[in-house]
Backbone bond lengths (Angstrom), bond angles and torsions (degrees), N, CA, C in turn:
res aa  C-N    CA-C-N  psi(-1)  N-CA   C-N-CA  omega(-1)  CA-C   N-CA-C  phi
1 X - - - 1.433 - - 1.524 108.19 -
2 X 1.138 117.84 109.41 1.590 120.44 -161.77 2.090 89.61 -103.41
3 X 1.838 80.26 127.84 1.776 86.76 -166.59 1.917 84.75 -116.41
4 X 1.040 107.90 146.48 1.398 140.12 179.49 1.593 94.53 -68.83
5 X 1.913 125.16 158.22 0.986 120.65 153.11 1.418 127.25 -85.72
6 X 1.955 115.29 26.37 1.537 106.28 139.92 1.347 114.15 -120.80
7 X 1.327 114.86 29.68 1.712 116.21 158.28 1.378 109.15 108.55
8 X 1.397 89.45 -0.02 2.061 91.29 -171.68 1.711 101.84 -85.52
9 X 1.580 105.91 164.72 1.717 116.49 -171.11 1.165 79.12 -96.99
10 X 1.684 94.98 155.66 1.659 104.18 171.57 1.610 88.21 -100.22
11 X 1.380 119.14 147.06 1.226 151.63 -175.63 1.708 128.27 -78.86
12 X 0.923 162.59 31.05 1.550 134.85 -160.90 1.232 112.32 -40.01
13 X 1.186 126.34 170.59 1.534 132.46 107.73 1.198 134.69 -123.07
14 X 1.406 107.24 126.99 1.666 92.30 -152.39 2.303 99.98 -124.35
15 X 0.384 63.95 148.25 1.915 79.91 178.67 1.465 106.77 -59.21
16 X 1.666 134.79 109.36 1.151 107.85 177.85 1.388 98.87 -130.63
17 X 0.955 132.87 131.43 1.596 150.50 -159.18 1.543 101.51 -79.34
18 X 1.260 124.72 -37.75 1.332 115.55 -168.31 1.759 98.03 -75.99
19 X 1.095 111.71 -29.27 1.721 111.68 -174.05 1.920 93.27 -89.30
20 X 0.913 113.86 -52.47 1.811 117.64 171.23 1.635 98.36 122.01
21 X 1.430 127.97 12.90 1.824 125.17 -146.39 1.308 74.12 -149.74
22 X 1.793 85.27 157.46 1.601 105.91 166.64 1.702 102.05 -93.02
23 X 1.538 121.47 135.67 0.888 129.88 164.54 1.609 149.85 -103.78
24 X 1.270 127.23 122.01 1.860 97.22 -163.93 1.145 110.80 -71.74
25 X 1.207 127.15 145.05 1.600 150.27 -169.26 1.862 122.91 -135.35
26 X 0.966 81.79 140.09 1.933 73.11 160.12 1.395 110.83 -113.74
27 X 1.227 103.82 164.10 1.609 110.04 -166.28 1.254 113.02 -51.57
28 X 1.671 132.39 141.67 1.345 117.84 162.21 1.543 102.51 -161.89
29 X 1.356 130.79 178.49 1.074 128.33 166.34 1.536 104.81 -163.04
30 X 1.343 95.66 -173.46 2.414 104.05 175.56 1.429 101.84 -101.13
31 X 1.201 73.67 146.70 2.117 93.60 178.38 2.138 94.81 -59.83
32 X 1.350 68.35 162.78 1.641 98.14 -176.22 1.936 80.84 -106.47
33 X 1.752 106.37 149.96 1.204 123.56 173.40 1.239 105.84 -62.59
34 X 1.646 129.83 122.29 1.305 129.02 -147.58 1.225 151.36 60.59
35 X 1.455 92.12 -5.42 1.981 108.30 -166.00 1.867 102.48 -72.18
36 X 1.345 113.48 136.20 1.239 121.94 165.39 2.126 118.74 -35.05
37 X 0.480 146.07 164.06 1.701 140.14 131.96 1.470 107.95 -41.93
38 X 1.119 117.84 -93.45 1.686 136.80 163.79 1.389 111.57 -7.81
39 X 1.270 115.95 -40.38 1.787 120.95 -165.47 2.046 96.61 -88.88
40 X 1.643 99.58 -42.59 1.490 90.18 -162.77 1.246 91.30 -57.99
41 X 1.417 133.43 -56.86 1.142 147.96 -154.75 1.317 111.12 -40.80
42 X 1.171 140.95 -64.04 1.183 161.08 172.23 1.730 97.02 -55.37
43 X 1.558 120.90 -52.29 1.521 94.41 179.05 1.590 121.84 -71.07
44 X 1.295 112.97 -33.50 1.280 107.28 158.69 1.242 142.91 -41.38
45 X 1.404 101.81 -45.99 1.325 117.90 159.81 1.430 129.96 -34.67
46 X 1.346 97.00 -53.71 1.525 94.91 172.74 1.246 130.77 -129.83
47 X 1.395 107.05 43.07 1.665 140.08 -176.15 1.719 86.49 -103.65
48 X 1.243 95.17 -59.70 1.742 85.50 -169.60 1.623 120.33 -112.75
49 X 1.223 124.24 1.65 1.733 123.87 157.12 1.495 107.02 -122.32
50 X 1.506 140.60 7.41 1.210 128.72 139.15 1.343 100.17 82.77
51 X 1.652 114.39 30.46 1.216 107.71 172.06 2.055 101.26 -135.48
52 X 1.075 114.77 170.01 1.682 131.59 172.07 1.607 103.07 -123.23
53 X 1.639 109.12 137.00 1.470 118.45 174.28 1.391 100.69 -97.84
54 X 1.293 107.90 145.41 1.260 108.73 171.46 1.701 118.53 -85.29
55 X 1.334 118.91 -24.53 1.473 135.06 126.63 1.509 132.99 -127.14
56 X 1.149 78.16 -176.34 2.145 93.33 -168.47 1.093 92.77 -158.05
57 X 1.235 102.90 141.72 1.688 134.43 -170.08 2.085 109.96 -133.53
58 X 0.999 90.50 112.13 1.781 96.40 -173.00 1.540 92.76 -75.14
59 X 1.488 142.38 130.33 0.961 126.82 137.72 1.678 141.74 -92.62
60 X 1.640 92.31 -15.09 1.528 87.65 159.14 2.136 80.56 176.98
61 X 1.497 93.85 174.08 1.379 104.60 176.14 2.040 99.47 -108.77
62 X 1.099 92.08 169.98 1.637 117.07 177.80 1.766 137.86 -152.40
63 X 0.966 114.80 138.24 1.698 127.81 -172.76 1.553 81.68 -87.45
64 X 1.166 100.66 125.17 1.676 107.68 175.76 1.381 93.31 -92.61
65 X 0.949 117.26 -82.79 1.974 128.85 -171.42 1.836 102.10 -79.73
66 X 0.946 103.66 88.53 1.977 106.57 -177.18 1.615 99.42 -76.34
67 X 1.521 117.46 -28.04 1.250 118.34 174.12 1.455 135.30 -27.96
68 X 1.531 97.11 -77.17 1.174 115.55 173.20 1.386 132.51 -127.71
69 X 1.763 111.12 17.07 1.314 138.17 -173.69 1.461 109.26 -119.30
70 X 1.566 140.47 140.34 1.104 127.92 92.61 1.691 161.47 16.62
71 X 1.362 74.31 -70.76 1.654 93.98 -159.46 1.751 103.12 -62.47
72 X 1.418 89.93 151.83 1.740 124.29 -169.27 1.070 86.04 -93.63
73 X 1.326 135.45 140.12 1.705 143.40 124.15 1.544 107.29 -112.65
74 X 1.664 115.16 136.47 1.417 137.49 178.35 1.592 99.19 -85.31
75 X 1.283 117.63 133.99 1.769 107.88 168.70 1.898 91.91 -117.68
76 X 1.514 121.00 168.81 1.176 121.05 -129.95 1.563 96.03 -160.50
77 X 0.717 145.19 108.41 1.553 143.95 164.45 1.389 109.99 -59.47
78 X 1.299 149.68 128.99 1.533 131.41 177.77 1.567 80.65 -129.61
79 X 1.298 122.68 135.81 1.536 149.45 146.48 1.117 114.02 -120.32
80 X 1.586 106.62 165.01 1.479 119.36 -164.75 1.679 118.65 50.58
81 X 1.376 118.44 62.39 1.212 116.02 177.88 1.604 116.56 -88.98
82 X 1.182 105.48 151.53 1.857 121.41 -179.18 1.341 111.95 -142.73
83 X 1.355 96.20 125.08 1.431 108.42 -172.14 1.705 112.58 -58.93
84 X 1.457 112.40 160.89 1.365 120.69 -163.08 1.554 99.11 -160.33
85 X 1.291 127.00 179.71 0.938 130.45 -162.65 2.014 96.65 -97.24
86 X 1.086 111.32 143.48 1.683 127.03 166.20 1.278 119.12 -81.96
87 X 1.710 107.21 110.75 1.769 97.98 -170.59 1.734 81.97 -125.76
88 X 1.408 95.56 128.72 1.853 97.37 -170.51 2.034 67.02 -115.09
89 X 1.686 87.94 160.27 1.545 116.43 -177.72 2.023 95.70 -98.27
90 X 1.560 119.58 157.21 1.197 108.97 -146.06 1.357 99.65 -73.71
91 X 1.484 130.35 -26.38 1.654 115.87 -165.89 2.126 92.10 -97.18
92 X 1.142 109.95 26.35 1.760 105.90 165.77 1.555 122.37 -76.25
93 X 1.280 125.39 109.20 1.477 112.11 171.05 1.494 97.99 -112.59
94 X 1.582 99.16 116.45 1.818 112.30 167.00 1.095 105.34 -140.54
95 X 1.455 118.28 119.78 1.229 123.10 135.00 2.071 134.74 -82.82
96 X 1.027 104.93 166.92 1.607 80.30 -173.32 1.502 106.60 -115.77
């Protein structure tokens, strides 16, 4: 969750086809085979809001859908952000 230095979340909105709408989001993406938590985090970060934290703070991980999922997601405090260049992947629609 990349927080601004006056406390605000940075935002996406990104296009998601399975819902058919652009939706607001915070940054996230899937691990790379082997990739740290910490590492995706940070590439995501600035793959798709075009910014670098100068830290990140894990405060805990979470089962989003316990239903019928598995899956782990890490959430991430990012402070001290600096802009960087925006590299969206080709089927990404974000605006911010």
């Amino acid at each position: 969750m990349p927080l601004t230095d006056a406390g605000e979340v940075l935002l996406l909105r990104q296009y998601r086809y399975a819902a058919g709408e652009l939706l607001w989001e915070i940054p996230a993406g899937t691990l790379e085979p082997g990739e740290a938590p910490e590492r995706c985090a940070g590439r995501e970060l600035e793959e798709e809001a075009g910014v670098r934290a100068r830290r990140a703070h894990r405060p805990r991980s979470m089962v989003p859908v316990p239903g019928y999922s598995t899956e782990r997601i890490w959430l991430y405090a990012a402070r001290g952000l600096q802009a960087t260049q925006q590299r969206l992947e080709r089927d990404e629609l974000i605006t911010g």
